[in-house]
MDTraj code that builds the backbone (N, CA, C; nanometers):
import mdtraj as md
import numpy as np

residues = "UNK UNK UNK UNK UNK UNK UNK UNK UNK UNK UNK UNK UNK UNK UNK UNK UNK UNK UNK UNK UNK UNK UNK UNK UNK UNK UNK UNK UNK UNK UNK UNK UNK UNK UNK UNK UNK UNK UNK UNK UNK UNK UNK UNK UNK UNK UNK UNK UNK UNK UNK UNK UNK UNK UNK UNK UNK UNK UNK UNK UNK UNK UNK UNK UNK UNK UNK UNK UNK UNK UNK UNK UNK UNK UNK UNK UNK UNK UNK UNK UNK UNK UNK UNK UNK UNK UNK UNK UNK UNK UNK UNK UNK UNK UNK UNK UNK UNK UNK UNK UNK UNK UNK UNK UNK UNK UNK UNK UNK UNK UNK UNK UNK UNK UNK UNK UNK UNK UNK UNK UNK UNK UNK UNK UNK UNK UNK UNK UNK UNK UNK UNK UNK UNK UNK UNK UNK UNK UNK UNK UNK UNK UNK UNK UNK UNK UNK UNK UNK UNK UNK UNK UNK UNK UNK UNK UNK UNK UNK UNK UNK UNK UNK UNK UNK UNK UNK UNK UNK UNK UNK UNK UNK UNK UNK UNK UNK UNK UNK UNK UNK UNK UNK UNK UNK UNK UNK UNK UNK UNK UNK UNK UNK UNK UNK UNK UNK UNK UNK UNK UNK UNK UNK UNK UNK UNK UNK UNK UNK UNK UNK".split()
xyz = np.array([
    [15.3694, 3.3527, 6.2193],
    [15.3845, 3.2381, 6.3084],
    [15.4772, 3.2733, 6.4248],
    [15.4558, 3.3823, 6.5162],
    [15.4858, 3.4017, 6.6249],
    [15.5208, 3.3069, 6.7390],
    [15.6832, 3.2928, 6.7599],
    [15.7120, 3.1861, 6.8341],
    [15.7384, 3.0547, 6.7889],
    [15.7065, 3.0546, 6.6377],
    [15.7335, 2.9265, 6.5572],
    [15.8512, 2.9734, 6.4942],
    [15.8738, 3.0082, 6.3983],
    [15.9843, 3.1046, 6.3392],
    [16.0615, 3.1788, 6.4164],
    [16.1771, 3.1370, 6.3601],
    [16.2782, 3.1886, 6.4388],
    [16.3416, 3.3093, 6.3207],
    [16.3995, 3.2322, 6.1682],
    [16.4924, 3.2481, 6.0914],
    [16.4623, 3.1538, 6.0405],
    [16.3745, 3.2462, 5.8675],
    [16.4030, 3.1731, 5.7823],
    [16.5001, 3.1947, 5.6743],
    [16.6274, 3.0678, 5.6065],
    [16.7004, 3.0498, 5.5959],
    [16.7333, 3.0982, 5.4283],
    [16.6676, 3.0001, 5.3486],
    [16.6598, 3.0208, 5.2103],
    [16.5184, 2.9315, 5.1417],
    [16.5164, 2.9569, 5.0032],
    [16.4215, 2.8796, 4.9187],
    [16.5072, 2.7309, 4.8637],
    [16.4507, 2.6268, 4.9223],
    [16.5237, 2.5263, 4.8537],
    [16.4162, 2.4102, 4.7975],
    [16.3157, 2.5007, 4.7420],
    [16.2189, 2.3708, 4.6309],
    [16.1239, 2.4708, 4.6307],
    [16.0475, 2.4002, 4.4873],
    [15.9389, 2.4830, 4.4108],
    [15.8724, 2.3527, 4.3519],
    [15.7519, 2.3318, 4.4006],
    [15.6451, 2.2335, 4.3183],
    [15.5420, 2.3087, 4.2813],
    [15.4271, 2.2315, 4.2300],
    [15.3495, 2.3059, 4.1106],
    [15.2446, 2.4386, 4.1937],
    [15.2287, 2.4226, 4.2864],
    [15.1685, 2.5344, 4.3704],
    [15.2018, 2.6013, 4.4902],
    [15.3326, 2.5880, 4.5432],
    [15.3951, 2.6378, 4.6039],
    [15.5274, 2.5978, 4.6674],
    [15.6454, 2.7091, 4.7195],
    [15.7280, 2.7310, 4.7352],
    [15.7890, 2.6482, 4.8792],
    [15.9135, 2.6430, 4.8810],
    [15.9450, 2.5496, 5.0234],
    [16.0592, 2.6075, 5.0815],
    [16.0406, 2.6656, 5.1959],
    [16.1930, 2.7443, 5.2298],
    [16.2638, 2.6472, 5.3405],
    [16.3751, 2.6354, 5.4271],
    [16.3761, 2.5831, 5.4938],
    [16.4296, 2.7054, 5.6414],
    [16.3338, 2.6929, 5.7579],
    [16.3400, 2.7811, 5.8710],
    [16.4165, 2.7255, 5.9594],
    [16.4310, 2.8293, 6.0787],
    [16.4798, 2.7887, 6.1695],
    [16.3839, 2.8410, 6.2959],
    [16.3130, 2.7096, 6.3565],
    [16.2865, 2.7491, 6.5192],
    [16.3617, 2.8532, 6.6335],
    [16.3018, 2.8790, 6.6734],
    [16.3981, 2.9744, 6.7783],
    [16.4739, 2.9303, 6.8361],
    [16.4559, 2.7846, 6.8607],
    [16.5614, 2.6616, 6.9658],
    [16.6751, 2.6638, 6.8305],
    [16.6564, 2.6721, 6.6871],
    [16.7613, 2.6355, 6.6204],
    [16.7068, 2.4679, 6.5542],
    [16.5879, 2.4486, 6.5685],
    [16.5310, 2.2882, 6.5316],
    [16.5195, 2.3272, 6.3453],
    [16.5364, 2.2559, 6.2808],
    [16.4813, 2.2571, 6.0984],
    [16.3660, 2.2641, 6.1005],
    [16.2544, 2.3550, 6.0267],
    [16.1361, 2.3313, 5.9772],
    [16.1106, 2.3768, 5.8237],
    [16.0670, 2.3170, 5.7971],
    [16.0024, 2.3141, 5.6390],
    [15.8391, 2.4406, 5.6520],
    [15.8866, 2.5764, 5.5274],
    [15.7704, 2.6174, 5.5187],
    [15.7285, 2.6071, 5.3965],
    [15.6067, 2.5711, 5.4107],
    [15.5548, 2.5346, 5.2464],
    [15.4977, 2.6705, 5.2536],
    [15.5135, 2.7497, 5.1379],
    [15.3709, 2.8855, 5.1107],
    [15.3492, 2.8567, 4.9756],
    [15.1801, 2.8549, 4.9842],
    [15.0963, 2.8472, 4.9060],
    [15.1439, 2.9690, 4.7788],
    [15.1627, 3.0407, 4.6802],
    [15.1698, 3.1062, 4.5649],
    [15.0040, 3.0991, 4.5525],
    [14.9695, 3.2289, 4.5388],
    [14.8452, 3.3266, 4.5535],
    [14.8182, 3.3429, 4.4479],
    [14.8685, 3.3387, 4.3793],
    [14.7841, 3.3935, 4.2096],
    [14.8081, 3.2172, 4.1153],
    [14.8752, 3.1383, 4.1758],
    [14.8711, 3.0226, 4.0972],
    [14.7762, 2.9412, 4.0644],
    [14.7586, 2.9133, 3.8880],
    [14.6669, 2.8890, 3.8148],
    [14.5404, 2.7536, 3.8639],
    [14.6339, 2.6739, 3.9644],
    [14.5912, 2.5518, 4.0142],
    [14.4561, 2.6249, 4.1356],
    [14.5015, 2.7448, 4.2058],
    [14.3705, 2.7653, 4.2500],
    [14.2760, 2.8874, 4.1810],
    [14.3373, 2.9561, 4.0932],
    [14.2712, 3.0226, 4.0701],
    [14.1418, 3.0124, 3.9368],
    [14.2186, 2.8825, 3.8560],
    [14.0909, 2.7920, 3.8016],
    [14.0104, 2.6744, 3.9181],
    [14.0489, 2.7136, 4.0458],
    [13.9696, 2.5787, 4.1466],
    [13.9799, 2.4306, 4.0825],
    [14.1243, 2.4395, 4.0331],
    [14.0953, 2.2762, 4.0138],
    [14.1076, 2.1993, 4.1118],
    [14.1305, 2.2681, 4.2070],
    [14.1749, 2.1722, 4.4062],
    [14.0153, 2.1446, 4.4523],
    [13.9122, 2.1888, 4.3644],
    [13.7665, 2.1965, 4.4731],
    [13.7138, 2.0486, 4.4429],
    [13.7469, 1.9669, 4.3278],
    [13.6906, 1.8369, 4.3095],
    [13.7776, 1.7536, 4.4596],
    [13.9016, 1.7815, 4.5270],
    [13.9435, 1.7419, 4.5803],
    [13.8805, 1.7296, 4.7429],
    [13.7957, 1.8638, 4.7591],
    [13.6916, 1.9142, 4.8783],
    [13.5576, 1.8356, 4.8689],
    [13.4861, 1.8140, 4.7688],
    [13.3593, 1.7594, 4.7182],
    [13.3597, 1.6637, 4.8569],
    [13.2429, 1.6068, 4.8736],
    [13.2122, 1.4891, 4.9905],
    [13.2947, 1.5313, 5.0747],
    [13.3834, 1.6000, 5.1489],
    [13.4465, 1.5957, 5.2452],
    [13.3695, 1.6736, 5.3657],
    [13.3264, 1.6570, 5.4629],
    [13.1994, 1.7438, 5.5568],
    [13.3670, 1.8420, 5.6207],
    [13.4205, 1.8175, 5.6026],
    [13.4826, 1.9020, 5.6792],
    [13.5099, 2.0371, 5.6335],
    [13.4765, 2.0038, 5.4912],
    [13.5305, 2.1501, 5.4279],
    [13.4491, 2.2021, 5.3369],
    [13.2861, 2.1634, 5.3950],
    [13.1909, 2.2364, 5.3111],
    [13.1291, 2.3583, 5.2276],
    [13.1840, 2.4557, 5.3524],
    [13.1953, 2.5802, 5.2681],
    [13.3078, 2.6911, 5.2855],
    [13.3509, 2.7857, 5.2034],
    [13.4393, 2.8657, 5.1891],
    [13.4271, 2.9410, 5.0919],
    [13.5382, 3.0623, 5.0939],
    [13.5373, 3.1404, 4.9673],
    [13.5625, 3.0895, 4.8384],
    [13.4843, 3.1153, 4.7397],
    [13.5344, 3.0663, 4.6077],
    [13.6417, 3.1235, 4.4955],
    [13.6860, 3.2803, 4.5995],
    [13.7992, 3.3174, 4.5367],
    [13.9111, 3.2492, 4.5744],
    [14.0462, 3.2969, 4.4748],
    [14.1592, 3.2011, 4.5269],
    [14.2312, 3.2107, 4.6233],
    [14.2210, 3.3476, 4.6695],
    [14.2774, 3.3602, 4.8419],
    [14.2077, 3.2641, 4.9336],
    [14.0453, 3.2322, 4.9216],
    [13.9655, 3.1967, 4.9697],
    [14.0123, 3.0354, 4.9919],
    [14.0049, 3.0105, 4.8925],
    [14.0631, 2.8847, 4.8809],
    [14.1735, 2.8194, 4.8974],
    [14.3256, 2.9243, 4.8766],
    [14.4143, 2.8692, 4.9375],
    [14.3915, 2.8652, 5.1138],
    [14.3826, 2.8990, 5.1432],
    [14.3422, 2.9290, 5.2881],
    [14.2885, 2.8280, 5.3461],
    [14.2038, 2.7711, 5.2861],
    [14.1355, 2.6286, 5.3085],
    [14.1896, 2.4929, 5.2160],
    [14.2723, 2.5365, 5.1925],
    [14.4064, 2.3928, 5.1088],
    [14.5058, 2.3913, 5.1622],
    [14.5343, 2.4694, 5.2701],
    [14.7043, 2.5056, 5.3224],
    [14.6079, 2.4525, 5.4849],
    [14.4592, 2.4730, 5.5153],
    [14.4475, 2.4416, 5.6573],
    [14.3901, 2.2493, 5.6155],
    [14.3411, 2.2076, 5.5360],
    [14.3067, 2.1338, 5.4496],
    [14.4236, 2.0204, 5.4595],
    [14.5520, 2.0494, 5.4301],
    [14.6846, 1.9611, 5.4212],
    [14.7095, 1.9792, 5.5545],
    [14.7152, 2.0745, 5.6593],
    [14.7490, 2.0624, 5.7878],
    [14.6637, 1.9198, 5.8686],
    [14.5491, 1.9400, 5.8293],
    [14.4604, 1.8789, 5.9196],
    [14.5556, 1.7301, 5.9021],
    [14.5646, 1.7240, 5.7426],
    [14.5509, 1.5923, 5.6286],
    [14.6669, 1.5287, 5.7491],
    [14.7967, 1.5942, 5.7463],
    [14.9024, 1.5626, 5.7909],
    [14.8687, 1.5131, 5.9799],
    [14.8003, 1.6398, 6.0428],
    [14.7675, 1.5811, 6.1431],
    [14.7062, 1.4719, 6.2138],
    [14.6042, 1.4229, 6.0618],
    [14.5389, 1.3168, 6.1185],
    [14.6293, 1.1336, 6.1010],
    [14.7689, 1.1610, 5.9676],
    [14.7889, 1.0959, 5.9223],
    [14.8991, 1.0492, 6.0221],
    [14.9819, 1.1837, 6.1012],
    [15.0639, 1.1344, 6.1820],
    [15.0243, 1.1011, 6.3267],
    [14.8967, 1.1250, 6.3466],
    [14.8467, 1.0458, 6.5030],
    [14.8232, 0.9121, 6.4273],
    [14.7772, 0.8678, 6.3530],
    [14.7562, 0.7453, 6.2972],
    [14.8988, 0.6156, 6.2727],
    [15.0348, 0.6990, 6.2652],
    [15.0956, 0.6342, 6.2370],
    [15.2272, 0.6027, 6.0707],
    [15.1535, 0.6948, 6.0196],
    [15.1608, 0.7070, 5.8880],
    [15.3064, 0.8035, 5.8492],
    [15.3931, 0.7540, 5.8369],
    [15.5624, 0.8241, 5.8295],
    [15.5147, 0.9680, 5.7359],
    [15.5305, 1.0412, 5.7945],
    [15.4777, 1.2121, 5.7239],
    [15.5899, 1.3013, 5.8148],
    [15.6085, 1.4160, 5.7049],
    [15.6659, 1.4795, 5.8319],
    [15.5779, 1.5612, 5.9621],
    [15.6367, 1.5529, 6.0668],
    [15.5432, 1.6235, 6.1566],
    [15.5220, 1.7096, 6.2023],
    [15.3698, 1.7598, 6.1826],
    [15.2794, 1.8932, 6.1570],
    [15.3405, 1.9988, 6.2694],
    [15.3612, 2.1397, 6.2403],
    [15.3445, 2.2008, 6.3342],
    [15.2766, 2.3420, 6.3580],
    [15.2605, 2.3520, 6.2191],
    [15.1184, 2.5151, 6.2536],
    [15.1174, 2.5652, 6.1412],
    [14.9866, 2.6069, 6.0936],
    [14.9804, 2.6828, 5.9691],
    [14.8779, 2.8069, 5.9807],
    [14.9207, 2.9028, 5.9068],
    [14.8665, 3.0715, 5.8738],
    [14.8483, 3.1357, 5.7643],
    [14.7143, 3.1467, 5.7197],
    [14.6706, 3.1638, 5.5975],
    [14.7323, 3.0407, 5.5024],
    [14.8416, 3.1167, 5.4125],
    [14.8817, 3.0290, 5.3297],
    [15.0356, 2.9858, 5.3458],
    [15.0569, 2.9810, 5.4499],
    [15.2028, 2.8926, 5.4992],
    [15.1880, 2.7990, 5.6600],
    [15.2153, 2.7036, 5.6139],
    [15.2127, 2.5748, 5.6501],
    [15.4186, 2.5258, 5.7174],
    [15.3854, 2.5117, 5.8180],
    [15.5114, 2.4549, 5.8707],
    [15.5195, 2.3326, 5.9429],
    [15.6092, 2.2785, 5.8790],
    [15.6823, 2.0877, 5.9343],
    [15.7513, 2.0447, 5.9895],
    [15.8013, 1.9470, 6.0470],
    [15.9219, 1.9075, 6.0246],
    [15.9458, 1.9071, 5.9080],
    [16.1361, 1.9448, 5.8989],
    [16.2319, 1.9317, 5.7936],
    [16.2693, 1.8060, 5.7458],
    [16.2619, 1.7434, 5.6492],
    [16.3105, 1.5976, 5.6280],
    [16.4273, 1.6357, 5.5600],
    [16.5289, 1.6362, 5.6002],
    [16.6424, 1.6000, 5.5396],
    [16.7627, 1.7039, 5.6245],
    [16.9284, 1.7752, 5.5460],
    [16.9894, 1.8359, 5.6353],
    [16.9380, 1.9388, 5.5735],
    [17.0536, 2.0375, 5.5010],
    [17.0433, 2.1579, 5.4364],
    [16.9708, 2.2085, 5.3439],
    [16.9366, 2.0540, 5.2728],
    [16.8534, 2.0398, 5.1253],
    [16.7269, 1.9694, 5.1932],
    [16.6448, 1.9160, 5.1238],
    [16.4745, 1.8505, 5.1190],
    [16.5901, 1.7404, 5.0886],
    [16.5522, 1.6038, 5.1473],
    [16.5234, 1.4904, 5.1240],
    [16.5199, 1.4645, 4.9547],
    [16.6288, 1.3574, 4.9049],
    [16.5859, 1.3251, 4.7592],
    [16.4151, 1.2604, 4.7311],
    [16.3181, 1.2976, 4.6411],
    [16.2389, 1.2162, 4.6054],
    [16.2523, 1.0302, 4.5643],
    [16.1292, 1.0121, 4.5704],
    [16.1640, 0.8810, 4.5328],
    [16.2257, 0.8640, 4.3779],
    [16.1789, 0.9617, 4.3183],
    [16.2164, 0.9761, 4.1799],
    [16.3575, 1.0405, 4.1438],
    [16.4303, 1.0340, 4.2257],
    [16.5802, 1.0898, 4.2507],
    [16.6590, 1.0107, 4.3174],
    [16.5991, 0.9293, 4.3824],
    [16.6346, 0.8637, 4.4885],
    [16.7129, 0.7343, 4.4061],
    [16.8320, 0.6967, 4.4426],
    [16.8812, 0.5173, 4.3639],
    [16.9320, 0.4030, 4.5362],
    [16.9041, 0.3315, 4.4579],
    [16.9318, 0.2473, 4.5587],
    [16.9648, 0.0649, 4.4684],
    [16.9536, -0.0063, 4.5714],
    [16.9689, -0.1404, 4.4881],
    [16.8315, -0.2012, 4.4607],
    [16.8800, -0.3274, 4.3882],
    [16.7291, -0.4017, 4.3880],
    [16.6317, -0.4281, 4.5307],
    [16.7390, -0.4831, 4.5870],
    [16.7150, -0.5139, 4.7350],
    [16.5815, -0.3783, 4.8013],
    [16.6879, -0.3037, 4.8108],
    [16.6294, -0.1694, 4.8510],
    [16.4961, -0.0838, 4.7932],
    [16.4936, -0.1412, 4.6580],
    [16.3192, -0.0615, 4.6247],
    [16.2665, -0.1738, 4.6705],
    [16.2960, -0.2722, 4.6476],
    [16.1598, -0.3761, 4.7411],
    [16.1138, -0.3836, 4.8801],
    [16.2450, -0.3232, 4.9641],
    [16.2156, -0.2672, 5.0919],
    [16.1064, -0.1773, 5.1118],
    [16.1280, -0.0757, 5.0243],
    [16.0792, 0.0819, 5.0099],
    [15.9549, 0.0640, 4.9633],
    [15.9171, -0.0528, 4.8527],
    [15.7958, -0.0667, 4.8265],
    [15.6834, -0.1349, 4.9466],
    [15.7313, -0.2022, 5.0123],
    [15.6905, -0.2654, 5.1077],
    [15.6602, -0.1355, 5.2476],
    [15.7387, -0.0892, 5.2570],
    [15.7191, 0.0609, 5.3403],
    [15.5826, 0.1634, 5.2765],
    [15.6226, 0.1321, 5.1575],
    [15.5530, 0.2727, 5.0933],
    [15.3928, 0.2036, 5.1123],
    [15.3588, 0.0926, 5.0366],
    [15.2172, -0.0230, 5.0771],
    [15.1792, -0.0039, 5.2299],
    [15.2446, -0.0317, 5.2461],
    [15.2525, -0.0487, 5.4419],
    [15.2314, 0.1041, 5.4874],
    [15.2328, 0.1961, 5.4368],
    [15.1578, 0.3547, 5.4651],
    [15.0947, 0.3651, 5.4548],
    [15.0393, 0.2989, 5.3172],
    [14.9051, 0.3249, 5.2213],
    [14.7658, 0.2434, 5.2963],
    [14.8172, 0.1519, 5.3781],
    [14.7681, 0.0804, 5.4271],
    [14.6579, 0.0961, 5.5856],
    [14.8034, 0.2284, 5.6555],
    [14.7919, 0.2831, 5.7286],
    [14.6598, 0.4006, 5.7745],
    [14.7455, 0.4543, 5.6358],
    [14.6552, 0.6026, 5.5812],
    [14.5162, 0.5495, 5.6064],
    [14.4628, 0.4310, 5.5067],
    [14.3535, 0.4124, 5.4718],
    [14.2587, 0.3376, 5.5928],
    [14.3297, 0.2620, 5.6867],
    [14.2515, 0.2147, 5.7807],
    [14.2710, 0.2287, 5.8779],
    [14.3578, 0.3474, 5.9335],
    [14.3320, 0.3949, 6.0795],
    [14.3138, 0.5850, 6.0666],
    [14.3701, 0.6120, 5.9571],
    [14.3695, 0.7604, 5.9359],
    [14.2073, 0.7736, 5.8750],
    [14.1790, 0.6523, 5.7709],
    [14.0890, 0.6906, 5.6781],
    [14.0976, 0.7769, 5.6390],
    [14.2385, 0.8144, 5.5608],
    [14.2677, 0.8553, 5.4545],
    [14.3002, 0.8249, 5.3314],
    [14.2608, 0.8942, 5.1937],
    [14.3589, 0.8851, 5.0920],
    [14.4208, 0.9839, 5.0408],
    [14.5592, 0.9611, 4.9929],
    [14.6290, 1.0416, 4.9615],
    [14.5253, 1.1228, 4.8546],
    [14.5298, 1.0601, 4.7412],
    [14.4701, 1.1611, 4.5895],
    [14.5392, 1.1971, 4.4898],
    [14.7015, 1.1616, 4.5326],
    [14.7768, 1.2468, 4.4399],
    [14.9342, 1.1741, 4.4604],
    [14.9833, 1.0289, 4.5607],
    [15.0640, 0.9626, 4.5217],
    [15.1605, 0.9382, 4.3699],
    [15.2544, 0.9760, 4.4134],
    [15.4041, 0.9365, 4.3114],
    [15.4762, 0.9010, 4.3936],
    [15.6054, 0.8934, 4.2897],
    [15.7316, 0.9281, 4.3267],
    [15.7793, 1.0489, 4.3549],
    [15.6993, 1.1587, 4.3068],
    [15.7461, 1.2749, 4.3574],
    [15.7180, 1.3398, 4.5110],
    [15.6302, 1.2773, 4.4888],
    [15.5479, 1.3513, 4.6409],
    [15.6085, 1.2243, 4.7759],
    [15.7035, 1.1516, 4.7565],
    [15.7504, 1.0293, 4.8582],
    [15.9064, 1.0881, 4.8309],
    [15.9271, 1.1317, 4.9804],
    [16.1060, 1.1326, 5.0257],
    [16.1657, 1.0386, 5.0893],
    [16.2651, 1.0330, 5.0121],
    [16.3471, 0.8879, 5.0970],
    [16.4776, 0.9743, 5.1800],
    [16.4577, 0.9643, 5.3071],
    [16.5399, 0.9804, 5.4093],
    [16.5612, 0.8734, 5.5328],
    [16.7329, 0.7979, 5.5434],
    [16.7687, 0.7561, 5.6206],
    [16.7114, 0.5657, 5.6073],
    [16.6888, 0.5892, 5.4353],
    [16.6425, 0.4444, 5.4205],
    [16.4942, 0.4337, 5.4234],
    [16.4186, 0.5032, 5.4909],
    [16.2829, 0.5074, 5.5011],
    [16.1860, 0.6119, 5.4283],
    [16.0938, 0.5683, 5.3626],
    [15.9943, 0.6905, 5.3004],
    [15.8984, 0.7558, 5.3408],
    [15.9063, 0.9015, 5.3195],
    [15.8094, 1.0220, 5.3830],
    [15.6999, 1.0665, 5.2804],
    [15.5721, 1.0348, 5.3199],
    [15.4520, 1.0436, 5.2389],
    [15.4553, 1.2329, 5.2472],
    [15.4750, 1.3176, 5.2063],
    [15.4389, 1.4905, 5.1554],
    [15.3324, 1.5171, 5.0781],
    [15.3240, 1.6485, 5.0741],
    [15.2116, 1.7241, 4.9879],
    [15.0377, 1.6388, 4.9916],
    [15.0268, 1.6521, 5.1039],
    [14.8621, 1.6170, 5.1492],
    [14.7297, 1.6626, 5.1170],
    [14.7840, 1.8223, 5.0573],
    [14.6909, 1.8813, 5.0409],
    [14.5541, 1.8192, 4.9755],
    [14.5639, 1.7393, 4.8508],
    [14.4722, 1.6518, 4.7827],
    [14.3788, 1.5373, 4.8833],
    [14.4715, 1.4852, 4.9706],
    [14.4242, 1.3563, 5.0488],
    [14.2383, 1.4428, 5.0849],
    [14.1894, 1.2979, 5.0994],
    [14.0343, 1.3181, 5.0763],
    [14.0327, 1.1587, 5.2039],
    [13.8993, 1.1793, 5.2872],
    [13.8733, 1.0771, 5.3614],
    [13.8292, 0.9765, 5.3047],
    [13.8649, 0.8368, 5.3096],
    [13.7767, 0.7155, 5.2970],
    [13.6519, 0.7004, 5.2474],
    [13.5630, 0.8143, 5.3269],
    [13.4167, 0.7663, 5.2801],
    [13.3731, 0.8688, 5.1811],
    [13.4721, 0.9755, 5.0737],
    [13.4704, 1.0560, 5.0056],
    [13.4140, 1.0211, 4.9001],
    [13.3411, 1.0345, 4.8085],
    [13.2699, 0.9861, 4.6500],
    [13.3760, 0.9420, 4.5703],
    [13.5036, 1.0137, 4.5248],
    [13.5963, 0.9902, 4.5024],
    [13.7127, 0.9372, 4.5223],
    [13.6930, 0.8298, 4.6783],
    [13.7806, 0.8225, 4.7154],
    [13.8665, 0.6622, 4.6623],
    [13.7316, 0.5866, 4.6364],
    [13.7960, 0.4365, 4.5670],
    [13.9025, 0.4567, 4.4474],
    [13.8363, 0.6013, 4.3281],
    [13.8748, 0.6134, 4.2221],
    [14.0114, 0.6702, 4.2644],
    [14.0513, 0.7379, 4.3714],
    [14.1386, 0.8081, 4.3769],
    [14.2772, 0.7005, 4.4420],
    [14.2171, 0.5862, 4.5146],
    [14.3072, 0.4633, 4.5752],
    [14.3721, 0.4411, 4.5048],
    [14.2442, 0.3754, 4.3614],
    [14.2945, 0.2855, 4.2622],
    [14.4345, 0.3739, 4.2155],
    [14.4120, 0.5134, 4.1533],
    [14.5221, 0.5804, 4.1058],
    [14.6181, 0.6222, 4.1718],
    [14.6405, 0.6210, 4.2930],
    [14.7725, 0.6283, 4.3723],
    [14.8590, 0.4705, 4.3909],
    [14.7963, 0.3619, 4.3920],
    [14.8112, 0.2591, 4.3861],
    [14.9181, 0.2128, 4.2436],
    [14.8324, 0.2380, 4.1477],
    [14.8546, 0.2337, 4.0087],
    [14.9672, 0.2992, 3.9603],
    [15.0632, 0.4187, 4.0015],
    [15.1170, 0.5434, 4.0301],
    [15.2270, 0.4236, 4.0823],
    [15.2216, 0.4162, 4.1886],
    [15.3480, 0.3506, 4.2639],
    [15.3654, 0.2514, 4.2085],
    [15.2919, 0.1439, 4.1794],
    [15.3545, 0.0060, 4.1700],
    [15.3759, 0.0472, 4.0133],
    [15.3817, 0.1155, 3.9380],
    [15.4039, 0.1198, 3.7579],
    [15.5429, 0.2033, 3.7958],
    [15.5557, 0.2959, 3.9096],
    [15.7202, 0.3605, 3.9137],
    [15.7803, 0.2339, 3.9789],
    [15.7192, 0.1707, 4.1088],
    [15.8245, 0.0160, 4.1276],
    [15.8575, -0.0596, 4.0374],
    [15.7841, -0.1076, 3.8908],
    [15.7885, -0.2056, 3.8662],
    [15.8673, -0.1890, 3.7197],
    [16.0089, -0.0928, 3.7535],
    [16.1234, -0.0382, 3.6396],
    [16.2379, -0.0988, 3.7554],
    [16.1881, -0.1281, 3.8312],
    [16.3389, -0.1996, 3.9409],
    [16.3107, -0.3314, 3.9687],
    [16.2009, -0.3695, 3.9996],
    [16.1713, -0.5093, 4.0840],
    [16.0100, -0.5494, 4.0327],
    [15.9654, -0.6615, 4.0589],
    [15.8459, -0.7592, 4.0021],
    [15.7536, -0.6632, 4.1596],
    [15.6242, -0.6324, 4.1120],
    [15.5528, -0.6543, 4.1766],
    [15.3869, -0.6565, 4.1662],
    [15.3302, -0.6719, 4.2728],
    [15.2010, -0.7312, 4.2767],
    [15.1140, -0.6435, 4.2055],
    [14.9817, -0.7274, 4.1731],
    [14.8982, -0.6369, 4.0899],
    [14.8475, -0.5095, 4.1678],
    [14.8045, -0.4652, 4.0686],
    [14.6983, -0.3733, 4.1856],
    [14.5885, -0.3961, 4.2193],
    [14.4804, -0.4750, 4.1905],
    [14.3948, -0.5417, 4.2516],
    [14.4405, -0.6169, 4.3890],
    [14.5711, -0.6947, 4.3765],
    [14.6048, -0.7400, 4.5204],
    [14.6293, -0.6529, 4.6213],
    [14.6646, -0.5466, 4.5993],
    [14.7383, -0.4406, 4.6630],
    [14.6368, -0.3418, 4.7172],
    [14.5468, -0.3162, 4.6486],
    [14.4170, -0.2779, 4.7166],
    [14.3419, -0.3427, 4.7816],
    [14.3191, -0.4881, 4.7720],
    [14.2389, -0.5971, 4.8922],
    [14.3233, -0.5984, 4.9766],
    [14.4841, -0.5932, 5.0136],
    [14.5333, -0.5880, 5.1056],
    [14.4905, -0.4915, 5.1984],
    [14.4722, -0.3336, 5.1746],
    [14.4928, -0.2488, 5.2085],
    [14.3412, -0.2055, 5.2416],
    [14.2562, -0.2336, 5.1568],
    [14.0974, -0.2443, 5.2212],
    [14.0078, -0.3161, 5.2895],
    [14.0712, -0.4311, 5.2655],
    [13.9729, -0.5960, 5.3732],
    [14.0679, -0.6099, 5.5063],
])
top = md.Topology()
chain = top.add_chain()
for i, resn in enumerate(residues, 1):
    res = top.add_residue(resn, chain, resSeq=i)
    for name in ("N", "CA", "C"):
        top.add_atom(name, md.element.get_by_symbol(name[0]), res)
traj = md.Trajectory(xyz[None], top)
């Protein structure tokens, strides 16, 4: 990434398929590099390809796992690009190569606590839930996106406000899978909200977010 990279710094996170360092731009700006891990079991059994199915954008490719990370690391770029012209609090995209992907940094020295790390008051997850809906909302009717793979893990809370991450899964709207995949990101959040504060079903929460 010539001209993107300046200095990268250290490794400060590891999720289930790849590594997160945090860089430095040549100006000295924070960026987040995600790299894909090449021999990891998640692509090298293709369990990421049910995630491609119906999607026209990503019809064909290699079916080895180089092949495929390659098209899951450009796959989450797009995801992110389309989610932050739309509106959708993500961090924002800035170039990816083969299998490393670079962001904005959410947070200072460290990543941003997860939502699942994250404490706050009562007050405050009902805020956050209302933010987090209000993305989902976003995603789905101006991005026509869905995530696929919503938690608490994959949502950073920085500065009071939450950052939707790890896109790679997100699948478009009109995807075969994509109702089934709503329902379970939906289902996901409001069952981690609803250990702090009362909230709505998920049937309501999806007519909000689809009609």
């Amino acid at each position: 990434m010539k001209g993107v990279i300046g200095e990268v710094v250290r490794c400060v996170g590891s999720g289930k398929e790849s590594d997160i360092y945090l860089a430095l731009s040549p100006s000295g700006e924070r960026i987040a590099l995600k790299v894909y891990r090449v021999y990891e079991s998640f692509f090298r059994k293709k369990s990421c390809v049910r995630y491609m199915r119906g999607d026209h954008r990503f019809k064909s490719f290699r079916r080895s796992s180089s092949g495929i990370i390659r098209v899951w690391c450009r796959k989450e770029y797009r995801n992110l690009v389309r989610a932050f012209k739309a509106g959708v609090r993500v961090p924002r995209p800035i170039a990816f190569c083969e299998n490393v992907l670079a962001m904005e940094f959410i947070g200072e020295d460290y990543p941003a606590p997860s939502l699942a790390k994250w404490q706050g008051s009562a007050s405050d997850y009902e805020t956050l839930l209302d933010s987090v809906i209000e993305n989902i909302r976003i995603m789905y009717r101006r991005a026509r996106l869905v995530h696929g793979d919503l938690s608490e893990y994959n949502i950073l809370v920085w500065e009071g406000e939450p950052y939707i991450i790890d896109w790679g899964s997100a699948v478009t709207a009109s995807a075969p899978n994509a109702e089934a995949l709503l329902e379970r990101d939906v289902t996901r959040v409001l069952t981690f909200f609803s250990k702090y504060v009362s909230v709505p079903s998920v049937g309501e929460i999806i007519k909000y977010i689809v009609e």
